[in-house]
ZAMARGU-4260 file (C-alpha; in steps of 0.2 Angstrom, whole numbers, plus 5000, padded with zeros to 4 digits):
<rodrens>
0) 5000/5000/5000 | 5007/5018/4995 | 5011/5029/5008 | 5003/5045/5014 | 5014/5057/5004
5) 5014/5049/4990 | 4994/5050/4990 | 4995/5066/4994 | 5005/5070/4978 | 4994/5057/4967
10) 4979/5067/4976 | 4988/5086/4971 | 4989/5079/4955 | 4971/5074/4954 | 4966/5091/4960
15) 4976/5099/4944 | 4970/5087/4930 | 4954/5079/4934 | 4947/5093/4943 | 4955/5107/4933
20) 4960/5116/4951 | 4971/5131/4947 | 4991/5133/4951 | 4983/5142/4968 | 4972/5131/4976
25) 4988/5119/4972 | 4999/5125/4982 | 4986/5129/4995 | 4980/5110/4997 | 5000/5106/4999
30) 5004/5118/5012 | 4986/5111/5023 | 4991/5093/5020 | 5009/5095/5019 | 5007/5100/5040
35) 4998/5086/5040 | 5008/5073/5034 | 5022/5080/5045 | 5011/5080/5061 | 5009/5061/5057
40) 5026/5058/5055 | 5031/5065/5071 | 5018/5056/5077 | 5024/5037/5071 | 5042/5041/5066
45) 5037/5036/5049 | 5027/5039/5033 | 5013/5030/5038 | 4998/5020/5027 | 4981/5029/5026
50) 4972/5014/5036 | 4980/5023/5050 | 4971/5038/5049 | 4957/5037/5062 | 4947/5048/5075
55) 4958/5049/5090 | 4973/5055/5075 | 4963/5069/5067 | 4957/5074/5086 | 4975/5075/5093
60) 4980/5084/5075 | 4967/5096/5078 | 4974/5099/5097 | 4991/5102/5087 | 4986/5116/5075
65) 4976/5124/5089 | 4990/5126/5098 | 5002/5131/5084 | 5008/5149/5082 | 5019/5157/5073
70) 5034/5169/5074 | 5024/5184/5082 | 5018/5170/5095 | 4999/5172/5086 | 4988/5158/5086
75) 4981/5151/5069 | 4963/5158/5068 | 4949/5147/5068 | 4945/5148/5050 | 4962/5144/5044
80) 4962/5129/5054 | 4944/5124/5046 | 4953/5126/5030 | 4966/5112/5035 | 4953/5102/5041
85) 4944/5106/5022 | 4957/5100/5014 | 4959/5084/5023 | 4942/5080/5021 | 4946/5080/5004
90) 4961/5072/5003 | 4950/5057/5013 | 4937/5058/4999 | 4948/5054/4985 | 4957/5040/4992
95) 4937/5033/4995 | 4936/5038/4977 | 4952/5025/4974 | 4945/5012/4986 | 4959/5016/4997
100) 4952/5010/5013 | 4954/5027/5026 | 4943/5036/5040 | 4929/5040/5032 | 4927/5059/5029
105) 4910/5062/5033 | 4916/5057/5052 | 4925/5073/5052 | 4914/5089/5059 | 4922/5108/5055
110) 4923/5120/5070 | 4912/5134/5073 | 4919/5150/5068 | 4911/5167/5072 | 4899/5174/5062
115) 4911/5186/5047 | 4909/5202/5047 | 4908/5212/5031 | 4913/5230/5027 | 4903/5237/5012
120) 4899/5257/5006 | 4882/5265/5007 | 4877/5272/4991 | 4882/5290/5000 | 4898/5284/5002
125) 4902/5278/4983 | 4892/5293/4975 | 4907/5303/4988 | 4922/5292/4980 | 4913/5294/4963
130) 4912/5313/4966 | 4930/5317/4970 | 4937/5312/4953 | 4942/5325/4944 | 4930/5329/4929
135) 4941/5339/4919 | 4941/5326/4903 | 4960/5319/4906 | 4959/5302/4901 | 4969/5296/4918
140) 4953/5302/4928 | 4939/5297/4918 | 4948/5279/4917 | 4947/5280/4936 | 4930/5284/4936
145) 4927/5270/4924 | 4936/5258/4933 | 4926/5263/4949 | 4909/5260/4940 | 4914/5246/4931
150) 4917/5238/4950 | 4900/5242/4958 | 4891/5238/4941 | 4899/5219/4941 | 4907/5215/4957
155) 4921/5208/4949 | 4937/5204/4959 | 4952/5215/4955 | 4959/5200/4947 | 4946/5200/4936
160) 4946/5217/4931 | 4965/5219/4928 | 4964/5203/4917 | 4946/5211/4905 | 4952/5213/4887
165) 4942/5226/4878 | 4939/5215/4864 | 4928/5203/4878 | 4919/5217/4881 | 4899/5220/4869
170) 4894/5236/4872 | 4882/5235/4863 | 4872/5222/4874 | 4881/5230/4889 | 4888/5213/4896
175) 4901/5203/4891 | 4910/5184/4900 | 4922/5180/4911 | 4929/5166/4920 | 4934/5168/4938
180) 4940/5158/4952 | 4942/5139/4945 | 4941/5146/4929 | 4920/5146/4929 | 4913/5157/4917
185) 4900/5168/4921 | 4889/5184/4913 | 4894/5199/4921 | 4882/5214/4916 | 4884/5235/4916
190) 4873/5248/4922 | 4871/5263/4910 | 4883/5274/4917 | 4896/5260/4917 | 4894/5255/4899
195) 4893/5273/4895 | 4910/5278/4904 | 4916/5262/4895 | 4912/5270/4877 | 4921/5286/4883
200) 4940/5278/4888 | 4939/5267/4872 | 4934/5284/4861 | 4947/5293/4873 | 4962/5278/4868
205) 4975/5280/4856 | 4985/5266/4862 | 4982/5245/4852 | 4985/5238/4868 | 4972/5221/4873
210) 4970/5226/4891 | 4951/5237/4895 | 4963/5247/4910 | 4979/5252/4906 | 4993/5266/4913
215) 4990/5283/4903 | 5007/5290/4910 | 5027/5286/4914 | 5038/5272/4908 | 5025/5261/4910
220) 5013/5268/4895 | 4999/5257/4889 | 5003/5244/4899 | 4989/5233/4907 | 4985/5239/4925
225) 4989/5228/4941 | 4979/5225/4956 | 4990/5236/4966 | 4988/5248/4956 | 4969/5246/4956
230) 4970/5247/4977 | 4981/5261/4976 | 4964/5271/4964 | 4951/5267/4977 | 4964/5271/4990
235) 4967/5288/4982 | 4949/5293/4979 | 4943/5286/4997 | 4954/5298/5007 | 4948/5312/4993
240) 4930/5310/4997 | 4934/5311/5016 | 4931/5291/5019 | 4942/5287/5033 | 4938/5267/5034
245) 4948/5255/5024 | 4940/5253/5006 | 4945/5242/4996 | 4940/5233/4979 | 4935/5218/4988
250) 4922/5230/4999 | 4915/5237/4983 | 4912/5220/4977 | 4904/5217/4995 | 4894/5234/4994
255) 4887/5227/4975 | 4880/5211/4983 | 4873/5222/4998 | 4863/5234/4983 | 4859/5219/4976
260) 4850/5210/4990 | 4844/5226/4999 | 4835/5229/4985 | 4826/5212/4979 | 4836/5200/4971
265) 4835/5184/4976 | 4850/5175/4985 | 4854/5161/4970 | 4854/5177/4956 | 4868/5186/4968
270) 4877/5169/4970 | 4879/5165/4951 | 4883/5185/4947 | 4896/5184/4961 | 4903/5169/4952
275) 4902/5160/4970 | 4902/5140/4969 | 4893/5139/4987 | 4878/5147/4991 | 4885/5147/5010
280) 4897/5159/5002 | 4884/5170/4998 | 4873/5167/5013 | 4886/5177/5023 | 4877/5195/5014
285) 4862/5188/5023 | 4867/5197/5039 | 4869/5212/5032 | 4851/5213/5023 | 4844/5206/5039
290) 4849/5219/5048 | 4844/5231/5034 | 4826/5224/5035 | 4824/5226/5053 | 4832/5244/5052
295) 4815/5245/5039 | 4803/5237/5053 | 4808/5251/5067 | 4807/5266/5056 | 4792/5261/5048
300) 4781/5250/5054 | 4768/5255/5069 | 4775/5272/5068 | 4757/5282/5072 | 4749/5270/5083
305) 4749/5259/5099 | 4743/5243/5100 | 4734/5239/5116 | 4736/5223/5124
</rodrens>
């Protein structure tokens, strides 16, 4: 029977071809496992078989990451420990898969982690960020605004955006397709204003390069924006509009699902627009809107009267 790290590389493998998993989510399933596979060999002295894996292993694992810490003396959050615990589960699964006889995944419960909290923008707040930009027809600042627009519009992630090629874009129909995380493809729609202000940069380019967003100034010319760069525009424009809090483009994708929801849309149309693969990932709005709806019952319901018991 074949050892554990070498099922762990047949199962990395698996991950890459069969399931088409990018580089990313690679290297992250080694890193989980790869603790792992050292925890058991310190444990047994030895690369052990996988009918070795059982309960009183994974529990006294578990005890071990809990404890971990790292250089600052910091523990491992809660969440990042659910994510070794993910990937084990997984890693169990497959070798299931391979009739490899192992624990069984299903035996293995996550922890509960506190509920996350999520920062997003009230419409004040981006009409504030949208306001500051200079509206003095340079191309630098109405590329700004565009790329502000074009990120409440779609909720694209700023990897998204710096990798959209203006020949992907139809104008005309005012959408256009990407693939995002695990290379899923998905319809991603523009408001007006954000298919407008799309037509104005293209008229306003001189330049043949493929990227939508590219530098307008400095060695760098025409070259196609990077994510950085992006943060360092909504950084820019936040502290122009007097926004103290930390925005970034991950919050304006957070403050476009919030719109979405606040305003109607169902929770599976925000899950496929978001590009998410879980509808738990999605569920995590919910909060928010929940919130949002009771604000709504205070202000509004039984506002004139008193009901007598």
């Amino acid at each position: 029977m074949a050892t554990l790290t070498h099922l762990i590389d047949d199962f990395l493998d698996y991950l890459e071809v069969e399931k088409n998993r990018s580089p990313r989510t690679r290297d992250n399933y080694a890193h989980y496992l790869g603790r792992f596979s050292e925890f058991c060999e310190s444990e047994f002295k030895k690369d052990i078989k996988p009918n070795q894996i059982n309960l009183p292993l994974v529990r006294k694992y578990r005890l071990h990451l809990n404890r971990l810490t790292d250089k600052n003396g910091k523990s491992i959050k809660n969440i990042t420990q659910n994510y070794h615990i993910i990937a084990l589960r997984a890693f169990l699964k497959f070798l299931s898969k391979q009739d490899i006889k192992s624990l069984a995944a299903e035996k293995i419960e996550l922890s509960k982690t506190s509920q996350r909290h999520i920062n997003f923008l009230s419409l004040e707040e981006l009409n504030r960020i949208f306001e500051a930009i200079p509206k003095d027809n340079k191309i630098d600042h109405i590329r700004d605004l565009t790329i502000l627009m074009v990120l409440f519009s779609t909720g694209l992630r700023v990897s998204e955006l710096v990798n959209l090629k203006r020949k992907h874009i139809d104008l005309k129909r005012g959408e256009f397709m990407i693939r995002g995380k695990g290379d899923k493809p998905r319809v991603v729609f523009l408001s007006p204003e954000a298919k407008e202000l799309l037509e104005l940069y293209f008229t306003k380019r001189t330049d043949n390069a493929e990227a939508a967003f590219v530098s307008h100034q400095g060695a760098n010319k025409h070259t196609q924006l990077t994510s950085r760069t992006i943060q360092r525009i909504v950084e820019k424009y936040t502290k122009a509009a007097g926004i103290v809090k930390k925005v970034t483009p991950h919050i304006i994708r957070h403050s476009f699902a919030t719109d979405l929801l606040i305003n109607g849309a169902d929770i599976r149309s925000v899950q496929a627009m978001l590009g998410h693969s879980s509808i738990t990932t999605t569920q995590i709005y919910t909060h928010i809107t929940d919130k949002q709806l009771k604000d709504i019952h205070k202000t509004f319901h039984n506002r004139k009267k008193k009901i007598k018991a």
